[in-house]
C-alpha positions as CSV (number, residue, x, y, z in Angstrom):
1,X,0.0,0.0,0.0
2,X,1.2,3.6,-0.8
3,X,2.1,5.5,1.5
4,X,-0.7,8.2,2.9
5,X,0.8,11.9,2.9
6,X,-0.1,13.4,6.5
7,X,-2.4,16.7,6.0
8,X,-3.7,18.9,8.4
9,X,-6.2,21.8,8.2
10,X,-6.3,25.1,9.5
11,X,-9.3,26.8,9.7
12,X,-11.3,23.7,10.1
13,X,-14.2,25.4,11.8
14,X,-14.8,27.9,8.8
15,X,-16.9,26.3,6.1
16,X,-13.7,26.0,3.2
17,X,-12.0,24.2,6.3
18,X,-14.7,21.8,6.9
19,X,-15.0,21.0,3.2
20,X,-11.1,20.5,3.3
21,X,-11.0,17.7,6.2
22,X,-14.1,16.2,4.4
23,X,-11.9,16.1,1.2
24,X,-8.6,14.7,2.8
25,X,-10.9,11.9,4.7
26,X,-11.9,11.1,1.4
27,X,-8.5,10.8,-0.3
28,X,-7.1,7.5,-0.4
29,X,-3.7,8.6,-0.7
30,X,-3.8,11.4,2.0
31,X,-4.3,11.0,5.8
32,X,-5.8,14.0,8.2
33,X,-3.6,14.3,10.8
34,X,-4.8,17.2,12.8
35,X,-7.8,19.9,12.1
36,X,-7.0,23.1,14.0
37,X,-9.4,25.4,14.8
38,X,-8.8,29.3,15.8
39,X,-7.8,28.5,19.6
40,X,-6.0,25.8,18.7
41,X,-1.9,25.6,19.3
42,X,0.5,25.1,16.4
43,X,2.4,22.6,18.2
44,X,0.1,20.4,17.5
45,X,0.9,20.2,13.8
46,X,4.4,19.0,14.9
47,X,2.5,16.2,17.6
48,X,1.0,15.4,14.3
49,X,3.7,14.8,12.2
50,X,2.4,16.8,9.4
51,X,3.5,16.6,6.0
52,X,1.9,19.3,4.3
53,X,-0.3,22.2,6.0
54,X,-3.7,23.6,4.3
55,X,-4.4,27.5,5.8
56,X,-7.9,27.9,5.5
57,X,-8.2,30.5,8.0
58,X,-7.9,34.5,8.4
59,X,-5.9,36.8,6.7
60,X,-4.3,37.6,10.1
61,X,-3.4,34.8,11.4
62,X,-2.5,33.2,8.1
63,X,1.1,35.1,8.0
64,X,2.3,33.5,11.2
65,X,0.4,29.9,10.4
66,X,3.0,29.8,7.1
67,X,5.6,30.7,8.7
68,X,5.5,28.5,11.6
69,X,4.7,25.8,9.0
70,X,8.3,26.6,6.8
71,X,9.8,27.0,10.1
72,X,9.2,23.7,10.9
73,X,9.8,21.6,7.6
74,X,6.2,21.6,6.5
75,X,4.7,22.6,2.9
76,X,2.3,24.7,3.1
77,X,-1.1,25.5,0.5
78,X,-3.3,28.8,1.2
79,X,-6.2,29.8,0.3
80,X,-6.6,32.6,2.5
81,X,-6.7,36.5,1.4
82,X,-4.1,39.1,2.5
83,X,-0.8,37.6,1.1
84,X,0.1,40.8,-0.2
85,X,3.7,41.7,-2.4
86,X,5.5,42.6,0.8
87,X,4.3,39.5,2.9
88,X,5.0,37.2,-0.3
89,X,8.6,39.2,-0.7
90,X,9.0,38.0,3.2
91,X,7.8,34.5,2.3
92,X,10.0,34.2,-0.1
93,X,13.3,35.1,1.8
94,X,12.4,32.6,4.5
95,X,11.9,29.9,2.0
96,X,15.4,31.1,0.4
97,X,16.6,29.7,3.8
98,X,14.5,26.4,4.0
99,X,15.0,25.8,-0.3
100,X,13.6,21.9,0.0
101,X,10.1,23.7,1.3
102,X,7.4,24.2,-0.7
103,X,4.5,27.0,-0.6
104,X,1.8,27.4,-2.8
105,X,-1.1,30.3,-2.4
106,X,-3.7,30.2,-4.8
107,X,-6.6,32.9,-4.5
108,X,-8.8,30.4,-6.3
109,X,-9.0,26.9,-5.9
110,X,-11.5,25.9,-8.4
111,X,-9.7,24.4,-11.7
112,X,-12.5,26.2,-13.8
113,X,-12.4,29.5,-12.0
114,X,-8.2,29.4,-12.4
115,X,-8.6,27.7,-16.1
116,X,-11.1,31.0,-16.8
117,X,-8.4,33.4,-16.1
118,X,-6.1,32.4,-17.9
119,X,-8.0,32.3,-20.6
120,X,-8.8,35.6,-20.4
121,X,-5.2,36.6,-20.1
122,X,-4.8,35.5,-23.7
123,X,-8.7,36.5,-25.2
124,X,-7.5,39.8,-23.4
125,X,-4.4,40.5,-25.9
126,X,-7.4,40.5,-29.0
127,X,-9.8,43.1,-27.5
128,X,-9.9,46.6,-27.2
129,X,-12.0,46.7,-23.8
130,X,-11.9,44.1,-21.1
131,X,-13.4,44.7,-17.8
132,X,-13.6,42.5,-14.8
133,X,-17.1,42.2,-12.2
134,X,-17.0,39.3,-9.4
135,X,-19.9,38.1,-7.7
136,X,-19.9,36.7,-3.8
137,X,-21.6,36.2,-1.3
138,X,-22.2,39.4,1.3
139,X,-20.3,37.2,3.9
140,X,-16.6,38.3,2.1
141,X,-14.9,40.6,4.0
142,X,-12.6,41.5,1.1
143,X,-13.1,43.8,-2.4
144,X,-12.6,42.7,-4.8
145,X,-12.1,39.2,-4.6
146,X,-8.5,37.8,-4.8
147,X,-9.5,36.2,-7.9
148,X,-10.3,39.1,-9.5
149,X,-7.2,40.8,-8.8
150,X,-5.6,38.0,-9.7
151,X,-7.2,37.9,-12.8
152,X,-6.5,41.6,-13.5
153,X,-3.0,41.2,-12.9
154,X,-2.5,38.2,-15.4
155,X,-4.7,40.1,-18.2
156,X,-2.9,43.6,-17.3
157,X,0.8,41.6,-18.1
158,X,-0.3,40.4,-21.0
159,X,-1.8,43.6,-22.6
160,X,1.5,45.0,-21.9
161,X,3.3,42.3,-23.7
162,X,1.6,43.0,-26.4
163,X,1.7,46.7,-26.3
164,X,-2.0,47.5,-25.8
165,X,-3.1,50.8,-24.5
166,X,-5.3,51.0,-21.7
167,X,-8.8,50.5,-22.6
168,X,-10.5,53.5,-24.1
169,X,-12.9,55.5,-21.1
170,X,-14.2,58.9,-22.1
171,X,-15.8,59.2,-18.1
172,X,-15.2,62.7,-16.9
173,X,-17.7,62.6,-14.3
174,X,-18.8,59.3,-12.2
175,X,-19.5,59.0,-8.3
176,X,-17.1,57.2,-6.2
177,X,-16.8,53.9,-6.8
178,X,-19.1,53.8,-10.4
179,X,-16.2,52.8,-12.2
180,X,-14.8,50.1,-9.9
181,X,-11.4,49.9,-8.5
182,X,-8.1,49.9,-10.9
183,X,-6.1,47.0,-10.6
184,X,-3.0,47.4,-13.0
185,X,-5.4,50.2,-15.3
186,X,-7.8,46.9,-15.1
187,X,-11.3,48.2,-14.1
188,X,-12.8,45.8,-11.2
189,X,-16.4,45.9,-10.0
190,X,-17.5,43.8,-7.4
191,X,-20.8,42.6,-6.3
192,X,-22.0,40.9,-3.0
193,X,-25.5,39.5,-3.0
194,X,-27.3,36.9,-0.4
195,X,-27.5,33.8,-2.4
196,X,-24.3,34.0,-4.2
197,X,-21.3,31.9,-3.8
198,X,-18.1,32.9,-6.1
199,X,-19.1,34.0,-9.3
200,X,-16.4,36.1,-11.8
201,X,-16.8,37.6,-15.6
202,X,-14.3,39.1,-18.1
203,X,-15.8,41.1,-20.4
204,X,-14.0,41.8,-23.7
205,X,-15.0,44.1,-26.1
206,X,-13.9,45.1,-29.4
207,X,-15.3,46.5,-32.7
208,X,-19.0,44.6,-33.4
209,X,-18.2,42.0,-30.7
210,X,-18.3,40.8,-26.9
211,X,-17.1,37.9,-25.3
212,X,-17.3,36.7,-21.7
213,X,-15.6,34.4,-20.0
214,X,-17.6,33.3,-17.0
215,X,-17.0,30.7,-13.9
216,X,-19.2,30.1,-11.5
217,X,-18.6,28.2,-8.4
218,X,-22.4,27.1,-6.6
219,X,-21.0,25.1,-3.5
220,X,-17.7,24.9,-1.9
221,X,-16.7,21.4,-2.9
222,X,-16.1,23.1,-6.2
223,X,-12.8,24.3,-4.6
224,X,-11.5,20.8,-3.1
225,X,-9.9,18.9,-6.6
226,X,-7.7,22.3,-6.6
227,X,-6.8,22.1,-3.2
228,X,-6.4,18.6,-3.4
229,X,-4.3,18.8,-6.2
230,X,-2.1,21.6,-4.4
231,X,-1.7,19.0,-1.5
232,X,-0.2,16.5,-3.6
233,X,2.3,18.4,-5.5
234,X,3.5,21.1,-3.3
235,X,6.4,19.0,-2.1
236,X,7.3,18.9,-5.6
237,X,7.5,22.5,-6.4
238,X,9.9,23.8,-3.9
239,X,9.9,27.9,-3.0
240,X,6.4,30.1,-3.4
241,X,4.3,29.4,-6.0
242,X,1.2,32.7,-6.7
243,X,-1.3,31.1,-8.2
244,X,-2.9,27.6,-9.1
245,X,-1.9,28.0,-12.8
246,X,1.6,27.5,-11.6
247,X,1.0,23.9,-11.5
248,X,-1.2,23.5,-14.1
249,X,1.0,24.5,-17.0
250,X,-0.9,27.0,-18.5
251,X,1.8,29.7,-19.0
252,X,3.4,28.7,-22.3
């Protein structure tokens, strides 16, 4: 029999952590060693023997969970918010000093949702317009999603790469907030509505045309085969991987 791979959760209380123990327990080839909660110690990952860590928990406490996690000779995959450049620069560094460690944060674990982007990222190079809106849940304490910025980012680099301009706006006037936030001259609007999960579309416009490029996520499970997959290749990918698609070989 193959060996299992010893996981633990963080954030198992929270609704993504209670789908991710449900998902490990299910895995033949994985084994839940510990499910932490917010009052629970760290330490107990090390009792545990953990392998591989999965932060599921609050953008801050998520910072210190990592680190301890590196710290310790653990991989670590995130799917909490707040991993800004500055705390992935600091990541980073410490994983310089621990090089057989692997991290991976991924602002979206559904394969569609992370398949969607990057097609957008190359649709985008074709249009004149694009234009990002994301649709959650009123629940989300962040705006826009980290998806969507994400998502912005990836479409922004490749405009440049191709030497598009910005896309065309004649607005002179608009209340705060009407045109949505700029993420890399990317325009972002974001929605939060009861009844909504995680919802995003790229809008691309040109000359007589539209297209849209939409992913919707309706239940949580929807993120597990990404975090899954993250569990059982992190150890394989050594330093900090931004982004799902960095396993997925998408980039070429």
């Amino acid at each position: 029999m193959t060996e299992q791979l010893a996981v633990a959760v963080l954030g198992a209380g929270g609704r993504m952590g209670a789908e991710a123990v449900k998902a490990v327990e299910a895995a033949e080839d994985l084994k839940l060693v510990a499910a932490l909660g917010r009052s629970d110690s760290l330490e107990a990952l090390v009792e545990a023997g953990a392998d591989v860590v999965v932060d599921l928990t609050t953008p801050d406490s998520t910072e210190q969970n990592v680190r301890f996690a590196v710290e310790h000779g653990m991989h670590a995959v995130v799917g909490t918010t707040g991993w800004d450049q500055g705390k992935r620069r600091s990541l980073a560094a410490l994983l310089e000093d621990n090089p057989q460690i692997g991290v991976l944060i991924a602002p979206n674990f559904a394969l569609g949702s992370v398949l969607a982007s990057a097609f957008a990222a190359k649709a985008s190079r074709y249009f004149e317009s694009v234009e990002i809106v994301e649709l959650h849940h009123p629940d989300k304490v962040d705006a826009p999603s980290g998806t969507a910025v994400r998502t912005a980012q990836l479409v922004a680099a490749a405009r440049a790469e191709a030497g598009l301009p910005a896309s065309p706006d004649a607005t002179t006037k608009s209340l705060e907030g009407a045109r949505g936030a700029d993420v890399d001259g990317v325009k972002v609007h974001s929605v939060r509505l009861r009844g909504l999960v995680a919802h995003q579309e790229v809008l691309l416009g040109g000359p007589g045309e539209q297209l849209t490029i939409r992913h919707d996520s309706y239940d949580r499970a929807s993120f597990m085969p990404g975090v899954l997959l993250g569990v059982r290749q992190v150890a394989s990918h050594p330093g900090l991987t931004y982004g799902l698609d960095g396993y997925l070989d998408l980039n070429d």
